[in-house]
C-alpha positions in Angstrom: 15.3 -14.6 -12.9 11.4 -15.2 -11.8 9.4 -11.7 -12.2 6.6 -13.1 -10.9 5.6 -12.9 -7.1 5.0 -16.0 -5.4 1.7 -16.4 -3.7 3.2 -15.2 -0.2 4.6 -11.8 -1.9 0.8 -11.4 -3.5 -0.4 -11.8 -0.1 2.1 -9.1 1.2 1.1 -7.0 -1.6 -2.9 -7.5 -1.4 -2.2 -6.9 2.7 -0.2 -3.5 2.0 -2.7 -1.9 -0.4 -6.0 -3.0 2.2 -4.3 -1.4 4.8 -2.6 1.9 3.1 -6.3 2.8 1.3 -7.1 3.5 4.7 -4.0 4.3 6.6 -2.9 6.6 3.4 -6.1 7.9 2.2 -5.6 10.9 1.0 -7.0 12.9 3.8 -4.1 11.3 6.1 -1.4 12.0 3.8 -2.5 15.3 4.1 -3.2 15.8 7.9 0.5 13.9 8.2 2.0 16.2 5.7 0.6 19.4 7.5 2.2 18.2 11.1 5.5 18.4 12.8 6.9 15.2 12.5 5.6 14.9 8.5 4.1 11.1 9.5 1.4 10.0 11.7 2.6 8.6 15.0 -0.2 5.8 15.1 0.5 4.7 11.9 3.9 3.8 12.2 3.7 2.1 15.1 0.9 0.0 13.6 3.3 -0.5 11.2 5.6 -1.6 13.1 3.8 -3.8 15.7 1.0 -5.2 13.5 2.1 -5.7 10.2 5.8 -6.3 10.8 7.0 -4.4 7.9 10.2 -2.8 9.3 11.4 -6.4 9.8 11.2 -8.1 6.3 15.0 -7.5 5.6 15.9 -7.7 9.4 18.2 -11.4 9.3 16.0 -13.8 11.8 19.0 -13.8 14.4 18.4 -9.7 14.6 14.8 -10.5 15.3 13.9 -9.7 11.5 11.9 -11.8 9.2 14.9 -12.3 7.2 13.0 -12.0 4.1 15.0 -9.6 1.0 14.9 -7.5 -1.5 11.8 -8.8 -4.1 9.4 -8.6 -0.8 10.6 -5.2 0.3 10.0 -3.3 -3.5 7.0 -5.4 -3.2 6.2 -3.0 0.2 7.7 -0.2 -1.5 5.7 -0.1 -4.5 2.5 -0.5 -2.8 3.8 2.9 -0.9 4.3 4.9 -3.7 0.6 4.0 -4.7 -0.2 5.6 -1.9 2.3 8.6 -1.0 2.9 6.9 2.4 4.1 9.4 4.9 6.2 7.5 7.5 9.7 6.9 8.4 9.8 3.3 6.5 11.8 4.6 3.6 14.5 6.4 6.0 14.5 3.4 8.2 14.5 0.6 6.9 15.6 1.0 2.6 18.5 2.9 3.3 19.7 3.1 7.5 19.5 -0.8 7.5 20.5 -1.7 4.7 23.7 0.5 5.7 24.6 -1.3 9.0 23.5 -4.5 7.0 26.1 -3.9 5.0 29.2 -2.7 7.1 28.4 -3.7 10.6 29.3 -6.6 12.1 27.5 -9.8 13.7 26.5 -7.8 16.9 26.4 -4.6 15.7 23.7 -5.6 13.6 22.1 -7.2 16.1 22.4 -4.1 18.7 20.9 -1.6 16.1 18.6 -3.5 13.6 16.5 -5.6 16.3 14.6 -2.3 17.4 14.1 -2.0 14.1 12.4 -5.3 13.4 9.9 -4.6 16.4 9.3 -1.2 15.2 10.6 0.9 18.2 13.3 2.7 16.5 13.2 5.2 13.6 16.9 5.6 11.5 18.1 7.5 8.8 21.1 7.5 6.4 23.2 10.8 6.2 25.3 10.8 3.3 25.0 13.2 0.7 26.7 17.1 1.5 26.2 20.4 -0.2 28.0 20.5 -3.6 28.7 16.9 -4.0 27.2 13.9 -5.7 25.2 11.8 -3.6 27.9 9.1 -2.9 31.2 11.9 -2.4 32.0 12.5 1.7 33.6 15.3 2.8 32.8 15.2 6.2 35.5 14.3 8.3 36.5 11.6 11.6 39.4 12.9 13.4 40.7 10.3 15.6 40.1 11.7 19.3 41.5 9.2 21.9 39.6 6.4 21.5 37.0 7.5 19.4 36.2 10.3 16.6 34.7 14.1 16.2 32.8 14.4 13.2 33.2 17.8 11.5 31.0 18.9 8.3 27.2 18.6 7.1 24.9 16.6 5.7 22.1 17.8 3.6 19.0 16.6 2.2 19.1 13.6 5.2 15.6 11.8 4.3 13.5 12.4 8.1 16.9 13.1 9.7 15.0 15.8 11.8 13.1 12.9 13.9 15.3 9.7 13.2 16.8 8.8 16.9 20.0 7.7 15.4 21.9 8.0 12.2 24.2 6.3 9.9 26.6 9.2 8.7 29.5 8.9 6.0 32.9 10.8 7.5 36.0 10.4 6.0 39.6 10.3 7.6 41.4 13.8 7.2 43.7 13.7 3.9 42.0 10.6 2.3 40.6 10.9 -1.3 38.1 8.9 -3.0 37.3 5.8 -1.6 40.3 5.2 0.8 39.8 6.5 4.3 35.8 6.4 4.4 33.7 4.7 7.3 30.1 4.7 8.7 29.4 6.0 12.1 26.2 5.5 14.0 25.6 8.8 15.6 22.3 9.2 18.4 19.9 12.0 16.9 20.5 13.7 20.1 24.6 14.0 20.0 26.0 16.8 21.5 27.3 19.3 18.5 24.7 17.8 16.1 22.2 20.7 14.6 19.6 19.4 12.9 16.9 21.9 10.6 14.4 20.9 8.5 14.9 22.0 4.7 11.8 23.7 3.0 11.1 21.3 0.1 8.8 21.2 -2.7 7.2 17.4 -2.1 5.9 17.9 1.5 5.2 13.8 1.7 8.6 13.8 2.5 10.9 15.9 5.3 14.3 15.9 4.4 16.7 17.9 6.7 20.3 19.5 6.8 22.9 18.1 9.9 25.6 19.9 10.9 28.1 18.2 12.9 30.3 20.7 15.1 32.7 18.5 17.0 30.2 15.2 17.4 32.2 13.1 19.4 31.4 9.3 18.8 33.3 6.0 20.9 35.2 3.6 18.4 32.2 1.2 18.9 30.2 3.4 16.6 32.1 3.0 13.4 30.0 -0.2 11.9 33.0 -2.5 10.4 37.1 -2.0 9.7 38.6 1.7 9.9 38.3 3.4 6.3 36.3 0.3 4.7 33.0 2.2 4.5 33.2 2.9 0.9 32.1 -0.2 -0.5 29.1 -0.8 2.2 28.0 2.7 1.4 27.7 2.2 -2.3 25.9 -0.9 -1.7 23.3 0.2 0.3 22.9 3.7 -1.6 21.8 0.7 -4.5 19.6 -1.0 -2.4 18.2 2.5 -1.5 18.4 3.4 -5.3 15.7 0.3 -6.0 13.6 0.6 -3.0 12.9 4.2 -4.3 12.5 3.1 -7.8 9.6 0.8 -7.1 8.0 3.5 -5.6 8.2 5.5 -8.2 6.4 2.4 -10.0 4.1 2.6 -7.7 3.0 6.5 -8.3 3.1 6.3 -11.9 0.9 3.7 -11.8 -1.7 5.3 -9.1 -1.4 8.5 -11.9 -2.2 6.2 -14.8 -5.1 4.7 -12.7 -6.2 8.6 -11.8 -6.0 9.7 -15.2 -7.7 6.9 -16.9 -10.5 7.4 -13.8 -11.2 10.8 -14.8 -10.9 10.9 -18.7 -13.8 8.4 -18.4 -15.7 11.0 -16.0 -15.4 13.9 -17.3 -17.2 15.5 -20.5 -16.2 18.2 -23.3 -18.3 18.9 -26.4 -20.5 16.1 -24.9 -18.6 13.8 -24.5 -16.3 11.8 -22.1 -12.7 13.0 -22.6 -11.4 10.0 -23.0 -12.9 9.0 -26.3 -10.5 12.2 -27.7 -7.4 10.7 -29.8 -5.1 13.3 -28.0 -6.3 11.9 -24.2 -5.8 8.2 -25.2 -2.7 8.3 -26.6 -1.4 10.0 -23.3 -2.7 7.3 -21.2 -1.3 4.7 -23.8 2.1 6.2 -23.4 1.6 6.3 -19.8 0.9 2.9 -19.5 3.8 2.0 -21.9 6.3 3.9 -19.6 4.6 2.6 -16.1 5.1 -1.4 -17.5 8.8 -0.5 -18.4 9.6 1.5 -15.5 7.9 -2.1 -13.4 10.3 -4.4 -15.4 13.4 -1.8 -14.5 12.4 -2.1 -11.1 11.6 -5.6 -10.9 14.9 -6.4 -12.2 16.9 -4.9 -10.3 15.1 -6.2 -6.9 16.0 -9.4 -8.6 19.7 -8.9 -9.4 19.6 -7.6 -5.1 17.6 -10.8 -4.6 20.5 -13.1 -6.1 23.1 -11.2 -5.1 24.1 -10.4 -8.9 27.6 -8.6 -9.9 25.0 -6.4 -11.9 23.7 -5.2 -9.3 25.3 -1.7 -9.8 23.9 -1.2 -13.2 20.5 -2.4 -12.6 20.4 0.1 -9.7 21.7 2.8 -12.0 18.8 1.9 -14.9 16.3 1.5 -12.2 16.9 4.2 -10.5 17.3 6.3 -13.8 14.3 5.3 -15.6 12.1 5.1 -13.1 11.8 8.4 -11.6 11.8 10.2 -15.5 8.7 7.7 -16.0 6.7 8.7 -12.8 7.9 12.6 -13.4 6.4 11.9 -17.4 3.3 10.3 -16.0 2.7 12.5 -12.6 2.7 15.6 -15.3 0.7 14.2 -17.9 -1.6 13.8 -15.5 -2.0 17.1 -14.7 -2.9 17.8 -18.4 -5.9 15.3 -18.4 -7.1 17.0 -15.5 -6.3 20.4 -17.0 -6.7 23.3 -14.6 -8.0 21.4 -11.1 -5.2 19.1 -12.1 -3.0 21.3 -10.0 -5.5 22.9 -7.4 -5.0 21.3 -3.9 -8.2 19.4 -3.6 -7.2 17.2 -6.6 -4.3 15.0 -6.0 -2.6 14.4 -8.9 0.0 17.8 -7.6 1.0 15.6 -4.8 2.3 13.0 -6.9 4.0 15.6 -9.3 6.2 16.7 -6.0 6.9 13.7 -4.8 8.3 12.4 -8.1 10.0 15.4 -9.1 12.1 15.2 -6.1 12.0 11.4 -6.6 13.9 12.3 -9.5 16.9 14.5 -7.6 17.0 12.0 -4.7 20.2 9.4 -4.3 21.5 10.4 -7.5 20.1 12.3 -10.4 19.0 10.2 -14.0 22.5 11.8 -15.7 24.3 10.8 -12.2 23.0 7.1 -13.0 23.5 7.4 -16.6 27.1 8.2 -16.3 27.6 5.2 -14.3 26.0 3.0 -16.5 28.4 4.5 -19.5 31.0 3.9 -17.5 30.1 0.2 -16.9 29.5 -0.7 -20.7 33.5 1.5 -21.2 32.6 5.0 -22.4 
């Protein structure tokens, strides 16, 4: 495996970071976290339109790019630098990588082409209260000839604007992986409720669905009757390393905030940063940001080649990822010491986001477990 970018993918990267210092300054994320929708309209669609982005893992005959995995935690990182308030995440890392996954030849075409030009905004509805991220309780009767959908989803990453969703339901009386499939469901069903959940990290809406009797065709179930399991899991991993690079990304911009201010500000005289105690942090901070990049990098790699350790990478990505940004975001709150946490500083953003970073598809133990269970304990 090459963890090196090629020249294109440093273009990409250079491109993202020019155009998020201004598009996700940190007076936008913090008009776009103060409005309704939790993004900025303009931005996505420049997104979308101008820079392509929502296309690099679209297949060319969907209209996409048809680039993969290393250029999209290359995109992803670069968004976690900048606490990037936009539907990208939702859309793209986890609802398309879903009907990438299970649908077939023109139901990808149908649903990820207005994707690839921007003009639709997904998410991925999976996880339910009680369970662990990848469990599905929700159930698809069989209704003529198509389904009702019975249950809720919780924590649904933007499900409160997406215009359609990818849901996990389950057939009534299957257990574990038999009997699971993936519907696409329009955000405006009839019998879908959809709230938004107060959360800690306001960068991000996440929202509750609750499907009372959501009647969907048999054209909406992406792929074979009760097959959805294994597409789910997959794209829950892609999802897993999408988000882990951007957790790269934010313990990294802390690193660079910390290291910027230790040098600025003085105690006894002196810049804090010549103190023992202050260096040391931002050594160990470094140490866990370069670790966290190699985690991530791999596992965008093991996607890339399509690797059977693709699973564990995920799981060690995932897991180490979001402890290193929650260990960076909150030692740099110390360096800053009291402002660190006062809203006109911004290192308190970046502790939210990467404290729910670390709760999101799949807790560090969830991921640990996994990998135990790979190596046979």
């Amino acid at each position: 495996m090459n963890f090196s970018f090629t020249e294109e993918q440093q273009e990409l990267r250079a491109a993202a970071r020019a155009f998020l210092a201004d598009a996700s300054s940190s007076e936008r994320v913090r008009a776009a976290m103060a409005s309704e929708l939790g993004y900025d309209p303009e931005v996505w669609k420049r997104i979308g339109s101008e820079l392509g982005w929502p296309s690099v893992i679209v297949p060319e005959e969907c209209g996409g790019i048809g680039l993969g995995a290393v250029e999209l935690i290359a995109l992803a990182e670069t968004m976690g630098e900048s606490l990037l308030c936009s539907p990208f995440f939702a859309t793209v890392c986890l609802a398309a990588q879903a009907v990438l996954a299970a649908g077939d030849a023109a139901q990808r075409e149908h649903y990820l082409a207005p994707i690839a030009e921007g003009q639709a905004r997904a998410a991925l509805a999976t996880a339910e209260p009680g369970l662990a991220h990848d469990e599905v309780a929700l159930e698809a009767r069989r209704d003529g000839d198509g389904y009702r959908l019975e249950g809720t989803k919780r924590y649904v990453i933007d499900g409160h604007s997406a215009d359609w969703l990818v849901v996990s339901a389950r057939a009534p009386g299957s257990r574990g992986d038999d009997g699971i499939s993936l519907f696409v469901v329009p955000g405006d069903a009839a019998g879908l409720t959809r709230e938004l959940l107060p959360t800690m990290d306001q960068t991000r809406r996440q929202a509750q669905l609750r499907f009372a009797g959501v009647r969907v065709p048999a054209s909406a179930r992406l792929g074979d009757e009760g097959a959805g399991a294994a597409p789910l899991r997959r794209a829950l991993d892609l999802g897993a390393i999408a988000l882990a690079a951007e957790c790269v990304g934010g313990a990294q911009r802390c690193l660079d905030l910390s290291v910027a201010y230790a040098k600025e500000r003085e105690q006894f005289g002196r810049a804090i940063g010549s103190f023992q105690a202050i260096k040391h942090k931002c050594a160990d901070m470094m140490v866990k940001v370069e670790t966290a990049r190699s985690a991530a990098y791999y596992a965008a790699c093991a996607a890339a080649e399509g690797s059977g350790e693709l699973p564990v990478a995920a799981s060690l990505a995932k897991a180490y990822c979001s402890e290193a940004y929650y260990h960076c975001a909150a030692e740099s709150i110390q360096i800053f010491g009291g402002v660190g946490f006062t809203w006109e500083y911004d290192p308190h953003l970046y502790f939210k986001r990467a404290r729910a970073s670390e709760s999101l598809l799949g807790a560090p133990a969830w991921h640990r477990e996994r990998v135990a269970r790979a190596i046979g304990l």
